[in-house]
Backbone as CSV, one residue per row, in Angstrom:
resi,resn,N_x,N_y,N_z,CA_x,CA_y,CA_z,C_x,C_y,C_z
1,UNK,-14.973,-5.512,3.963,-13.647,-5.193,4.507,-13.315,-3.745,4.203
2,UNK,-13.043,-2.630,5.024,-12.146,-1.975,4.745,-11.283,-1.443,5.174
3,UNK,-10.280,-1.746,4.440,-8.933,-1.831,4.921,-8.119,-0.919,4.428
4,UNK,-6.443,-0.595,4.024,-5.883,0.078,3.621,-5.236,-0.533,2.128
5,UNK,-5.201,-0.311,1.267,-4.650,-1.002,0.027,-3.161,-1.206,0.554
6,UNK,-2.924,-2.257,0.238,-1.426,-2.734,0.394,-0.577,-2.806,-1.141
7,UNK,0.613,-3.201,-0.869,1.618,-2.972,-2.045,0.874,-3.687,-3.782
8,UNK,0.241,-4.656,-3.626,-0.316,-4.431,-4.763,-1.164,-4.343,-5.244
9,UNK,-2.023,-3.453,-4.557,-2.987,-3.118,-5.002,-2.511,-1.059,-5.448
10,UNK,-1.675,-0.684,-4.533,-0.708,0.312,-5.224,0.167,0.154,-6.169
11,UNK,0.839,-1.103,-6.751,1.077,-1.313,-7.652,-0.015,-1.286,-9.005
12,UNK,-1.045,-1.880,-8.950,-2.097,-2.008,-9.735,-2.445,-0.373,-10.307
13,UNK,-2.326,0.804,-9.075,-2.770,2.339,-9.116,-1.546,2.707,-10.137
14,UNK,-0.344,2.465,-10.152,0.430,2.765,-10.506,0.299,2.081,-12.110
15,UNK,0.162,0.800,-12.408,-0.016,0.074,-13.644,-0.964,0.808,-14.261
16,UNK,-2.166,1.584,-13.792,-3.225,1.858,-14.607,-2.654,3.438,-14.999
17,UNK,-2.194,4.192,-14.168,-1.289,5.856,-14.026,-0.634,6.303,-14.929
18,UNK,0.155,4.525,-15.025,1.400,5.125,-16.266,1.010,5.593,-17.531
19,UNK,0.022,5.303,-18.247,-0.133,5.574,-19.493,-1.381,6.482,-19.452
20,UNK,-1.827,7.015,-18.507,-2.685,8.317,-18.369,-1.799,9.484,-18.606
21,UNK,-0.864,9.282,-17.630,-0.162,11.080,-16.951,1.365,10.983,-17.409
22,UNK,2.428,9.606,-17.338,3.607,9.896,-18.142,3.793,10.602,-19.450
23,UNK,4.864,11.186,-19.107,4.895,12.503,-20.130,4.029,13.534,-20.167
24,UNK,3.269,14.095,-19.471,2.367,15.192,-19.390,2.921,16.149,-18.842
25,UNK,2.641,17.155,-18.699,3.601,18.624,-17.702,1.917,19.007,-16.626
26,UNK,2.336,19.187,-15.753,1.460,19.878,-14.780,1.193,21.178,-15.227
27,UNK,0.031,21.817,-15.165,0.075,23.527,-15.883,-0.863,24.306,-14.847
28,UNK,-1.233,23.235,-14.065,-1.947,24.167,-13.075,-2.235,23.036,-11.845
29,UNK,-2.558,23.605,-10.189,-2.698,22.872,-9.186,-3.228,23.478,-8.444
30,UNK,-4.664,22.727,-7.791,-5.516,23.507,-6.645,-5.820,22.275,-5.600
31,UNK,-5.633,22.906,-4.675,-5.475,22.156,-3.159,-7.005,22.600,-2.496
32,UNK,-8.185,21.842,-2.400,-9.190,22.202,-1.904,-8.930,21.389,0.029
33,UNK,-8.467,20.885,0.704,-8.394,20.393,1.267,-6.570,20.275,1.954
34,UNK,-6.180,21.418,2.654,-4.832,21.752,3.129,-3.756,20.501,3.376
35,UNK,-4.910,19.529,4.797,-4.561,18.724,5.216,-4.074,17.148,4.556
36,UNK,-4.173,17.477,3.627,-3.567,16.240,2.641,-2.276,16.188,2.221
37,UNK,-1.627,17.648,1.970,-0.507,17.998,1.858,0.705,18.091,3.125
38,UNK,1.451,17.081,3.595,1.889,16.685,4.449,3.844,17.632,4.159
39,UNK,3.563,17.697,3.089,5.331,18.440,2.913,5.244,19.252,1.904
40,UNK,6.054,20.601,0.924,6.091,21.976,2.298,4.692,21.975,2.406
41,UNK,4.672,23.140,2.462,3.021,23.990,2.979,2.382,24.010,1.387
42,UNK,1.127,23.912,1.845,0.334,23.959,0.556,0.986,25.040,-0.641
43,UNK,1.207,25.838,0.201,1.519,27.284,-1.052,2.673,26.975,-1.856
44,UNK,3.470,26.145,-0.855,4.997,26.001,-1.681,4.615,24.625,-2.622
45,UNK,4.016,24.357,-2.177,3.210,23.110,-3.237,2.810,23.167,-3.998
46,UNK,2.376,23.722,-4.255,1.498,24.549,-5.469,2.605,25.232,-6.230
47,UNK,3.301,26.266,-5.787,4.348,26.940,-6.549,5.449,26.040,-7.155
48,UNK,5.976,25.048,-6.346,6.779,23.935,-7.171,6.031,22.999,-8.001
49,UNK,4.885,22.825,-7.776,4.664,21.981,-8.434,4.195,22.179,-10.246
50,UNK,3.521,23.427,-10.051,3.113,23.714,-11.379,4.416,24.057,-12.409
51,UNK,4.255,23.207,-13.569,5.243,23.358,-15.247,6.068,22.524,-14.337
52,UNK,5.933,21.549,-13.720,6.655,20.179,-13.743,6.519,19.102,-14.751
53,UNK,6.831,18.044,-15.494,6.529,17.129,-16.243,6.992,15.946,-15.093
54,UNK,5.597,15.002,-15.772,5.736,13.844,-14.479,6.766,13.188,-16.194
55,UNK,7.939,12.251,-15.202,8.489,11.728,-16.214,8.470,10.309,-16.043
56,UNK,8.063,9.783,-14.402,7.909,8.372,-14.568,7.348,8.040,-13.366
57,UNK,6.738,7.158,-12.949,6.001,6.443,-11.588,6.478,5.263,-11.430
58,UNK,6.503,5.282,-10.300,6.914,3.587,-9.314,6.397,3.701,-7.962
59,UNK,6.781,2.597,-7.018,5.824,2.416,-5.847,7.159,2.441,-5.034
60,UNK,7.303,2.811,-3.540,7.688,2.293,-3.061,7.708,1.922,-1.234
61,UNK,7.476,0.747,-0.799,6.143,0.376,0.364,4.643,0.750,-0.206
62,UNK,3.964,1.061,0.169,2.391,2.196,-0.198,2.331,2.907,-0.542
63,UNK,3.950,3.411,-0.999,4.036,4.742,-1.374,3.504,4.706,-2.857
64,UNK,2.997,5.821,-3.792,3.335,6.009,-5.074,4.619,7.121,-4.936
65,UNK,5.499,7.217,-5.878,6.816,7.820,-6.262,6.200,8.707,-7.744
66,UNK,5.888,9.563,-7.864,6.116,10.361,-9.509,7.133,11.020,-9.049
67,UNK,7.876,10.818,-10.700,9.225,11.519,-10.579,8.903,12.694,-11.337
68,UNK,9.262,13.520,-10.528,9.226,14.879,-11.983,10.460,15.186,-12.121
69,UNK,10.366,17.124,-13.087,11.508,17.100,-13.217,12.585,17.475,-11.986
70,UNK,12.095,18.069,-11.533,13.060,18.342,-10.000,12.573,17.883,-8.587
71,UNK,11.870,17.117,-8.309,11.278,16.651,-7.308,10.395,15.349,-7.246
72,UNK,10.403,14.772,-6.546,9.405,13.610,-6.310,8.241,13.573,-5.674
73,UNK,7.037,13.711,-6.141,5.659,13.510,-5.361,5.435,12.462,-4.851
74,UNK,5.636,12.285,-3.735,4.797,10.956,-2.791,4.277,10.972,-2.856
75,UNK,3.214,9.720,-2.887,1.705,9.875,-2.243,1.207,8.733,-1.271
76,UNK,0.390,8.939,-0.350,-0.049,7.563,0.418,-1.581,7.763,0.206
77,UNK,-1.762,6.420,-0.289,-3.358,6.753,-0.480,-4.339,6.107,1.349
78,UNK,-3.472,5.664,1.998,-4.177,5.572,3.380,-5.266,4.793,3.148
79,UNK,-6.738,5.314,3.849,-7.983,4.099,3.859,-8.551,4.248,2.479
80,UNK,-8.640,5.257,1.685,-9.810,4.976,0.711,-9.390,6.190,-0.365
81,UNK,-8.101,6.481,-0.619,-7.642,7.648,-1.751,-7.641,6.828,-2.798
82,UNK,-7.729,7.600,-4.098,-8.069,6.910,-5.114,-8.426,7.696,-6.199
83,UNK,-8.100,7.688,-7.354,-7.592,8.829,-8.530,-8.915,8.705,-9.561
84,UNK,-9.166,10.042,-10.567,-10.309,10.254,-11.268,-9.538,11.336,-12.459
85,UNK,-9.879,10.896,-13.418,-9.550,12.215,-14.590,-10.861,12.320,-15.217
86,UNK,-10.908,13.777,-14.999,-12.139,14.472,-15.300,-11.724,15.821,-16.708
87,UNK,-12.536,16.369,-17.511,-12.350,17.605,-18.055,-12.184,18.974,-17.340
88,UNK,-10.964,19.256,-17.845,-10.604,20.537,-17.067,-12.082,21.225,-16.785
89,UNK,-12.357,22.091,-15.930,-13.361,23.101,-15.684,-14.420,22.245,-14.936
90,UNK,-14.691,20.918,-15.073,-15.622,20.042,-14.736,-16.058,20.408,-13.255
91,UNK,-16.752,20.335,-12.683,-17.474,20.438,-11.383,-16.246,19.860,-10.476
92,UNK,-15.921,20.067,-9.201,-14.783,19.243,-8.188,-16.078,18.921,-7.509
93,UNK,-16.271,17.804,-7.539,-16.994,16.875,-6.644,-16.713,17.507,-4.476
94,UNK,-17.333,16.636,-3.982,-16.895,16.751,-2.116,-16.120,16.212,-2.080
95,UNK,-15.530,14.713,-2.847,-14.010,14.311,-1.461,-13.338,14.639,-2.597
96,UNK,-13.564,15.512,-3.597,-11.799,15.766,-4.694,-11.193,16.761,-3.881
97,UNK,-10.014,16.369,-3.667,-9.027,17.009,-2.289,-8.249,18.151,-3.094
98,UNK,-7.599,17.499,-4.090,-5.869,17.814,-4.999,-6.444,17.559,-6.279
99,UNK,-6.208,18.484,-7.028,-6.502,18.626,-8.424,-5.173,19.400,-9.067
100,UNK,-4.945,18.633,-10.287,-3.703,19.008,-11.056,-4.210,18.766,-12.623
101,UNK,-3.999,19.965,-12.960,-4.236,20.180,-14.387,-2.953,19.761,-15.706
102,UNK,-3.488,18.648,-15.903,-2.219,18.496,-16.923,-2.296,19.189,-18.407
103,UNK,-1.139,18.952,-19.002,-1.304,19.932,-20.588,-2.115,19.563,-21.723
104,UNK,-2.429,18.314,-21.517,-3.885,17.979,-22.754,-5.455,18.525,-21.926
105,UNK,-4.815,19.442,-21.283,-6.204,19.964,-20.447,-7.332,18.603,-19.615
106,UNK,-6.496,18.029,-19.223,-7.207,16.635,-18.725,-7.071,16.872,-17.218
107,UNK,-8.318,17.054,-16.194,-7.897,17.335,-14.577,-7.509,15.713,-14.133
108,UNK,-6.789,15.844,-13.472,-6.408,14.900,-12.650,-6.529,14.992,-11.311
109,UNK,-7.422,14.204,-10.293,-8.005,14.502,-9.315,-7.325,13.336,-8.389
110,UNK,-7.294,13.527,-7.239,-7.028,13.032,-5.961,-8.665,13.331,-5.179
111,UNK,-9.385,12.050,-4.988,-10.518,11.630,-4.231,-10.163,10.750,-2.897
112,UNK,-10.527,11.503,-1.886,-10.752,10.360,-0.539,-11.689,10.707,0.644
113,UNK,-13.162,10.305,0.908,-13.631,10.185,1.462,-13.404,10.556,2.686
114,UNK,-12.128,9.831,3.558,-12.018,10.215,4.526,-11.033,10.969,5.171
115,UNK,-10.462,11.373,3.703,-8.966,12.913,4.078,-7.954,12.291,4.768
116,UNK,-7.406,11.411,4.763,-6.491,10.484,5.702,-5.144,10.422,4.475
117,UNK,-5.074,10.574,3.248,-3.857,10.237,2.181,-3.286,11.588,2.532
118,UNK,-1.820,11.444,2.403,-0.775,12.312,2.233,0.010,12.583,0.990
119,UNK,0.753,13.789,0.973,1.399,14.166,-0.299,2.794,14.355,0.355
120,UNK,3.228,14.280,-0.351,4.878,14.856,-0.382,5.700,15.419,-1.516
121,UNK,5.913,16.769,-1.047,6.935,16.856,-2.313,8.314,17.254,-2.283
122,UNK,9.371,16.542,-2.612,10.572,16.264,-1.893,11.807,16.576,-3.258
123,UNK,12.489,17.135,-3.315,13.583,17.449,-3.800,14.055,15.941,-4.553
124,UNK,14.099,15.748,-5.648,14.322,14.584,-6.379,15.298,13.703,-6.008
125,UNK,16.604,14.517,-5.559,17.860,14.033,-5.144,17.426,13.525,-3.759
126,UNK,16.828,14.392,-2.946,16.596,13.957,-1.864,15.484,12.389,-1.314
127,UNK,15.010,12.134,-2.602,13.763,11.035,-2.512,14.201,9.986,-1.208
128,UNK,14.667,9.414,-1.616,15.096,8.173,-0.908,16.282,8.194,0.013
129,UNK,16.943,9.603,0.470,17.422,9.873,1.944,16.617,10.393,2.989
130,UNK,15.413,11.141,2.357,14.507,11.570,4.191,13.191,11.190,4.231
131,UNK,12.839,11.159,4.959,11.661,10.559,5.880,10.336,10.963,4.386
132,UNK,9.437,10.232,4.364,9.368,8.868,4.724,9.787,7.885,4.478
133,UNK,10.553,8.287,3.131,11.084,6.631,2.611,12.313,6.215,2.646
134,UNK,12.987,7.011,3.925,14.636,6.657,4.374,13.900,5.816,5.560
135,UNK,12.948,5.388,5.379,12.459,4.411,6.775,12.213,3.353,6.379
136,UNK,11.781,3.141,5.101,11.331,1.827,5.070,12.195,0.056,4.790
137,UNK,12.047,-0.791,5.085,12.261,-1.496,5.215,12.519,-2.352,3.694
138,UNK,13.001,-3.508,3.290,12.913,-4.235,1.974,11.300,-4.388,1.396
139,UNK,11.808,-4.242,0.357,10.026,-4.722,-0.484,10.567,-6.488,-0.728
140,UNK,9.120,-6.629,-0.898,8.848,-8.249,-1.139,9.708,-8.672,-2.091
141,UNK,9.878,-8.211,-3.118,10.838,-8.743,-4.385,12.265,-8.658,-4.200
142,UNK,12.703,-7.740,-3.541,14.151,-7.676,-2.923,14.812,-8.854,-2.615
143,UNK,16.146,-9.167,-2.511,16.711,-10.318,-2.306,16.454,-10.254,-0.703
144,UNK,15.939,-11.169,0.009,15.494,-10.931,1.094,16.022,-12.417,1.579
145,UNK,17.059,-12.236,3.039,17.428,-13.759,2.984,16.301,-14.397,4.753
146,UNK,16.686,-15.350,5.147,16.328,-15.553,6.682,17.229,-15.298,7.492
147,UNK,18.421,-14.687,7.373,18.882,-13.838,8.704,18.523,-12.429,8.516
148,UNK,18.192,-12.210,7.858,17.797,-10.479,7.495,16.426,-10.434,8.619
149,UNK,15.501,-11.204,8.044,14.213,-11.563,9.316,14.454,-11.900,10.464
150,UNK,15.298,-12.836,10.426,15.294,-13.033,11.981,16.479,-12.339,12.780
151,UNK,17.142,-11.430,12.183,17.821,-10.500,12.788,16.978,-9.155,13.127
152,UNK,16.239,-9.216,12.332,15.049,-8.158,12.839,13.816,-8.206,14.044
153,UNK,13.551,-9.476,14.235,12.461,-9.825,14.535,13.033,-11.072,16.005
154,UNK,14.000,-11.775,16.087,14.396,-12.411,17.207,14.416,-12.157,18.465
155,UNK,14.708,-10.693,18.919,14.887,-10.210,19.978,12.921,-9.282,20.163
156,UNK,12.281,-9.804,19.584,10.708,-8.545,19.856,9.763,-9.919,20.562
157,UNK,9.569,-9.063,21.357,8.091,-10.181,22.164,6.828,-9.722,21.902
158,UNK,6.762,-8.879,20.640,5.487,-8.732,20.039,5.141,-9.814,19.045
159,UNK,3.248,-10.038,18.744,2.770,-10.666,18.160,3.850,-10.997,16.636
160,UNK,3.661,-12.050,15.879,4.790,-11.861,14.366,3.153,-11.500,13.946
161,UNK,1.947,-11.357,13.828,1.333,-10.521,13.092,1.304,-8.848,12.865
162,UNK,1.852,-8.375,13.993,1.982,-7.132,14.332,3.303,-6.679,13.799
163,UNK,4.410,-7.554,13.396,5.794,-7.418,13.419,5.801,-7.354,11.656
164,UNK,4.805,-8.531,11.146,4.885,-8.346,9.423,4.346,-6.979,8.848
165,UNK,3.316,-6.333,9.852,2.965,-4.685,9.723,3.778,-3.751,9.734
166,UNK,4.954,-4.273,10.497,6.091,-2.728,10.158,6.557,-2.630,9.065
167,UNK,6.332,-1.702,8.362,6.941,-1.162,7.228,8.651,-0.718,7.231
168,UNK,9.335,-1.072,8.247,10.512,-0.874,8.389,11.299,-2.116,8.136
169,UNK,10.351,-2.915,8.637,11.114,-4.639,8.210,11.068,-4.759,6.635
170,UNK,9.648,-5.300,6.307,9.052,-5.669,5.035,8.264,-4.539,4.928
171,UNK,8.492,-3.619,3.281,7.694,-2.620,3.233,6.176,-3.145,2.645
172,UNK,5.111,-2.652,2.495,3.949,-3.139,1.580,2.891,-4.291,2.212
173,UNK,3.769,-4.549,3.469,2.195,-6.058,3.323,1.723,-5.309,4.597
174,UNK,0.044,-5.473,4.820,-0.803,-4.641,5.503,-1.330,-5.916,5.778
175,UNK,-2.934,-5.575,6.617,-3.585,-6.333,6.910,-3.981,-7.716,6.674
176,UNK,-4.491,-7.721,4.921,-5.334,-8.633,4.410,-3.745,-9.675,4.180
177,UNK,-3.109,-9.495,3.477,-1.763,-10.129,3.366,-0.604,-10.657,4.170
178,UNK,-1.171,-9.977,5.340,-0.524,-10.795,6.633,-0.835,-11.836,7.195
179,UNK,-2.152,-11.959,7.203,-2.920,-12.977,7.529,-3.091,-14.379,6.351
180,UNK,-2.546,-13.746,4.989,-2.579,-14.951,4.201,-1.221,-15.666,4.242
181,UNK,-0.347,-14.656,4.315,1.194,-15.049,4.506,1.283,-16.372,5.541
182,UNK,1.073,-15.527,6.940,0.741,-16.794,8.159,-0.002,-17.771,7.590
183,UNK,-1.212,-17.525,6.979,-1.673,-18.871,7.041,-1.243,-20.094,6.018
184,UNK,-0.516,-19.724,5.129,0.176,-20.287,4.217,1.345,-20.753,4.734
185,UNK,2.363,-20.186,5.875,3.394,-20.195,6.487,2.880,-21.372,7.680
186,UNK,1.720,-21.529,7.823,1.407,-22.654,8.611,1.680,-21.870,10.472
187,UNK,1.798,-20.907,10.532,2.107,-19.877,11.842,1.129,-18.901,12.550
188,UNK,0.636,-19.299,13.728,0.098,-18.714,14.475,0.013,-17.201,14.418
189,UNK,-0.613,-16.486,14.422,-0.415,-14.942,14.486,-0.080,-14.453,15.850
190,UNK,-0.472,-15.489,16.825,0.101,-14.730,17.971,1.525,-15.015,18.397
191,UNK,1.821,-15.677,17.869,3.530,-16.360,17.966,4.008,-14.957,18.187
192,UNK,5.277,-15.027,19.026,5.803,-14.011,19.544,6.898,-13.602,18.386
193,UNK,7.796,-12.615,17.846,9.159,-12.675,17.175,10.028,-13.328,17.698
194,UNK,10.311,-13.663,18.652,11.729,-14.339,19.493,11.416,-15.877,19.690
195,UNK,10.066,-16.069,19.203,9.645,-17.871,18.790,10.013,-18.070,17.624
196,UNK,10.038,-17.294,16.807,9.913,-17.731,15.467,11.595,-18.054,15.125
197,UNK,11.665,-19.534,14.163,13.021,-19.897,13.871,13.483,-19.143,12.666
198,UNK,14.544,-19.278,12.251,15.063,-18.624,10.763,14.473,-20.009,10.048
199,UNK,14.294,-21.063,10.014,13.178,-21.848,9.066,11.812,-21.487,8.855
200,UNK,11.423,-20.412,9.730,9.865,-20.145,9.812,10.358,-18.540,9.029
201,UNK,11.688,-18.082,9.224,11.569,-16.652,8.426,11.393,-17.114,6.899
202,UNK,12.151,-17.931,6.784,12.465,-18.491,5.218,11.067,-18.764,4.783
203,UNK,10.166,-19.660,5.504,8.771,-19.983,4.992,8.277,-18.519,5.041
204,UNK,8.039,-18.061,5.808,7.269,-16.609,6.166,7.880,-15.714,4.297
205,UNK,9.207,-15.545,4.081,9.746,-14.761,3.091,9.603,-15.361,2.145
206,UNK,9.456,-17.134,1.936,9.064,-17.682,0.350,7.922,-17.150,0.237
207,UNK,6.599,-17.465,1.297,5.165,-17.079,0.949,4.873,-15.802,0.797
208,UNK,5.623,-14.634,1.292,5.173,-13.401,1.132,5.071,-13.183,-0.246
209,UNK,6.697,-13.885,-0.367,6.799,-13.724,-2.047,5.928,-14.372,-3.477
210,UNK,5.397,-15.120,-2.528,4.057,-16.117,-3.534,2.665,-15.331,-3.530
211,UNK,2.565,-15.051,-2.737,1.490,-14.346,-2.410,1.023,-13.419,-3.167
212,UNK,2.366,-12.477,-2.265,2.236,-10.766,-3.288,2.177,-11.028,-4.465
213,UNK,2.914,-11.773,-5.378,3.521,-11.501,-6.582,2.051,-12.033,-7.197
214,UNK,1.527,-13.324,-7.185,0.379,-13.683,-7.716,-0.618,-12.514,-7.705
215,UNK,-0.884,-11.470,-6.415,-1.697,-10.730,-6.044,-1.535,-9.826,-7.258
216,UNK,-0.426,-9.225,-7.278,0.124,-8.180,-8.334,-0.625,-8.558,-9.750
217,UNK,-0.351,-9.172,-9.933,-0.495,-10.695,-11.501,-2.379,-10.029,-11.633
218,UNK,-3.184,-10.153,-10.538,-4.236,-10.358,-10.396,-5.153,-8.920,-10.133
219,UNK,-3.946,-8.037,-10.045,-4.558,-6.617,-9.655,-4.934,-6.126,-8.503
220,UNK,-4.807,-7.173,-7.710,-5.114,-6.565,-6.167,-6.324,-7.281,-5.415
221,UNK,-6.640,-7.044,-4.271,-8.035,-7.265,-3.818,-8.730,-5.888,-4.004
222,UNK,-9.310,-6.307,-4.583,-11.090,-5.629,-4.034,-11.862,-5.666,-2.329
223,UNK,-11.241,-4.353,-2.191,-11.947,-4.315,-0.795,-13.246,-3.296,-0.722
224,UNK,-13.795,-3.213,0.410,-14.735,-1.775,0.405,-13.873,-0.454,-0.205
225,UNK,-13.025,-0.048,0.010,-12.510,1.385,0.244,-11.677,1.228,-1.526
226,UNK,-11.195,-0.037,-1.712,-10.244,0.187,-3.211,-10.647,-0.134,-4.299
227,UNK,-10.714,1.006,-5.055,-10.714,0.277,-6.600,-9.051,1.387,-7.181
228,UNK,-8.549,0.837,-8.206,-7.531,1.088,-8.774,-7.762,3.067,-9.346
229,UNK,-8.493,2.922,-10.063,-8.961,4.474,-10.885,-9.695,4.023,-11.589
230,UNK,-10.540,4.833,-11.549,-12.101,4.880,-12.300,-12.780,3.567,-12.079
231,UNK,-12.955,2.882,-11.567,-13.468,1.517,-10.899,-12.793,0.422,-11.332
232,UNK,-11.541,0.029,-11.458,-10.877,-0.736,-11.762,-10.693,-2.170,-10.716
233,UNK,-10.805,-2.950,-10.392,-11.360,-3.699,-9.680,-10.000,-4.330,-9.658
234,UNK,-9.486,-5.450,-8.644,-8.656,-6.270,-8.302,-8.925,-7.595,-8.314
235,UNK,-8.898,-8.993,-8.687,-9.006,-10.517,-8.531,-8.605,-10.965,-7.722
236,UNK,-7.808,-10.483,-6.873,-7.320,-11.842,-5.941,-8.411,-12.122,-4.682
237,UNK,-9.254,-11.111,-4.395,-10.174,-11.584,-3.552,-10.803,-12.847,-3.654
238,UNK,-10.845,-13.406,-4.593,-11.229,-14.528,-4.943,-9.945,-16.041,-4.231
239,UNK,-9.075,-15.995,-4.278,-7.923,-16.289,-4.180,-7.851,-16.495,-2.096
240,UNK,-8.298,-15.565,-1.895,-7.954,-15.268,-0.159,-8.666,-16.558,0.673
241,UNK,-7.376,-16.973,1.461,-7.610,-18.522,2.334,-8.686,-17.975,3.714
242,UNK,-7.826,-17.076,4.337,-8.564,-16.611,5.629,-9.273,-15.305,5.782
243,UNK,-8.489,-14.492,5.113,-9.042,-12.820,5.629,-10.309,-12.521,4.851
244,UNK,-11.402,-12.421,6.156,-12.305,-11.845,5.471,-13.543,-13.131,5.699
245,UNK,-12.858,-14.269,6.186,-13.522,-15.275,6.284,-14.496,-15.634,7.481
246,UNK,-14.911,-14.687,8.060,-15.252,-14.789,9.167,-16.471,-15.955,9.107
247,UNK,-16.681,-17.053,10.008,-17.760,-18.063,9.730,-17.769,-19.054,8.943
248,UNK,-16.489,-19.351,8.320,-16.194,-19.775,7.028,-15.262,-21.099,7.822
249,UNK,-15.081,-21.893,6.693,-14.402,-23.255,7.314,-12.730,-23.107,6.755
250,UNK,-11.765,-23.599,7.337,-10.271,-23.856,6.537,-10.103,-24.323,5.416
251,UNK,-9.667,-24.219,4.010,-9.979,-24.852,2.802,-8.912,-25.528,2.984
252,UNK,-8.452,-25.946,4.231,-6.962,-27.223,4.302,-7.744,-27.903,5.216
253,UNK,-8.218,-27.635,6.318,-8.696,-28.772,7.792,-9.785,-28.910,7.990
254,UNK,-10.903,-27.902,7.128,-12.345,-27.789,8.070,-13.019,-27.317,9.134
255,UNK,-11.983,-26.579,9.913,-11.993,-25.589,11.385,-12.535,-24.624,11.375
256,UNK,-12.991,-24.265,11.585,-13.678,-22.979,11.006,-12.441,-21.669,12.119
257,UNK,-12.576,-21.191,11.260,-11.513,-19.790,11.222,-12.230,-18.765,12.490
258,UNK,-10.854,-18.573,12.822,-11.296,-17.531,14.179,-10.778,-16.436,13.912
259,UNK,-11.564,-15.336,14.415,-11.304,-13.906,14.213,-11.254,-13.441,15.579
260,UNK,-9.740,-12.696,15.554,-9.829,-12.095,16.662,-9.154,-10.589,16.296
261,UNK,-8.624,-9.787,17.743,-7.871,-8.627,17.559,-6.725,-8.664,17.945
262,UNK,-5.722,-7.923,17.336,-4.369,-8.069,17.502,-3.816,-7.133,17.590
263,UNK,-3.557,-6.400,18.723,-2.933,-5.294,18.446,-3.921,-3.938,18.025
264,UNK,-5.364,-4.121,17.697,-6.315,-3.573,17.692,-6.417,-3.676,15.608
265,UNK,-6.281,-4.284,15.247,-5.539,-5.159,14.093,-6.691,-6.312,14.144
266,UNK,-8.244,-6.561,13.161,-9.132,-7.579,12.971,-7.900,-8.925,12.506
267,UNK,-7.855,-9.823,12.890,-7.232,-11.177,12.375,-7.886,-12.468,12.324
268,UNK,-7.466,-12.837,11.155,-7.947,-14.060,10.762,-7.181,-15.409,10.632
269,UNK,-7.756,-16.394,11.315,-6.546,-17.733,10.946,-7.315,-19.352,11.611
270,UNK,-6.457,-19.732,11.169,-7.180,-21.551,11.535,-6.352,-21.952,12.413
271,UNK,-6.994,-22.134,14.087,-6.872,-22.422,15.233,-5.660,-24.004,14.909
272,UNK,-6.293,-24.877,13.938,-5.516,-26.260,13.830,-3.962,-26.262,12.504
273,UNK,-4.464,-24.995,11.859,-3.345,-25.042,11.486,-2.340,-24.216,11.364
274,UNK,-2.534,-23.642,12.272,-1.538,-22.287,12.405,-1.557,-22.597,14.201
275,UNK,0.487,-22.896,14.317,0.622,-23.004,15.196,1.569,-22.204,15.949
């Protein structure tokens, strides 16, 4: 599988982060790779960013959040970003993009294969009024009721697999977790939004919440593209009903699981029990 890490498996990046880089000061920053840096321009990036102290991390959607002292670094790690601390001076490898030198002289590297993760660095006050994360939608743990869903989602004649992907509704659940949600929710992936009842949001919003949270508990899946930092691996792959199952039978009916495309979106689900 590779896919994009979803909310907890960025949670997991974040669990392993905190006790590397909290409390450290930035003392130096080199950008080998422009295009990663999505807000200001590399140069102003670099100039704000250095003799910052990261003072705390959190997630929010895919996002990572470091707070410094006057600004907030986003980050999206996209298909396959993924963090390395190396000794200052050490060789920069090919996919080390973003390198930040913290004050115990420890590099802290930003690695991704396929240059697709973004940065942001946003005025602290400003975090959570502009784009990207004045867009997003509730996270899974949020008090989240069934008119909130189906006030969102009632009036769309798109797939509800395509609809649990917007990050504007529900922030954090991606691919692999959509497909477990439904299939736990007992719901078709091609079901339209304007089929679905506020009894099916309520199932849809208990299981997200079972799901994720166990996932979290477990560190994430292990896909091709994710490991946490420094090869930190995830459990719940073990755990997963459909995604990924291609050829494989229903561990509720015996059907064997069909894979199709959705939206250009690989999906997985059981023809008999997802209706």
């Amino acid at each position: 599988m590779n896919t994009m890490p979803e909310k907890p498996e960025v949670m997991t990046v974040v669990k392993n982060l905190i006790p590397r880089i909290v409390g450290k000061r930035i003392t130096d920053c080199a950008i080998y790779w422009d295009n990663i840096i999505a807000s200001p321009t590399p140069k102003e990036f670099k100039k704000k960013i250095i003799g910052q102290k990261i003072n705390s991390i959190t997630t929010r959607g895919k996002f990572i959040v470091i707070e410094l002292d006057d600004y907030s670094l986003l980050i999206h790690l996209r298909m396959e970003g993924k963090f390395f601390f190396r000794n200052k001076g050490d060789e920069i490898t090919k996919h080390e993009h973003v390198e930040f030198i913290l004050d115990d002289e420890i590099s802290f590297r930003y690695h991704d294969v396929r240059k697709f993760g973004k940065m942001y660095l946003i005025p602290k006050e400003d975090t959570y009024k502009v784009k990207p994360l004045s867009e997003l939608g509730k996270e899974f743990y949020d008090d989240i009721t069934e008119d909130y869903l189906f006030d969102k989602i009632h009036k769309l004649k798109l797939p509800i697999k395509t609809i649990l992907l917007n990050q504007n509704i529900i922030c954090g659940i991606g691919n692999i977790y959509d497909d477990e949600i439904l299939f736990k929710s007992g719901i078709s992936p091609m079901r339209r939004g304007c089929d679905i009842s506020r009894n099916e949001c309520l199932t849809i919003i208990n299981n997200a919440k079972i799901i994720l949270s166990e996932a979290v508990k477990l560190g994430g899946t292990t896909i091709k593209s994710f490991t946490s930092s420094e090869g930190v691996h995830g459990l719940f792959q073990a755990k997963l009903n459909v995604h990924g199952k291609k050829n494989a039978l229903c561990p509720t009916c015996n059907s064997q699981i069909i894979v199709t495309h959705i939206n250009g979106r690989g999906t997985y689900y059981c023809p008999k029990c997802q209706k």
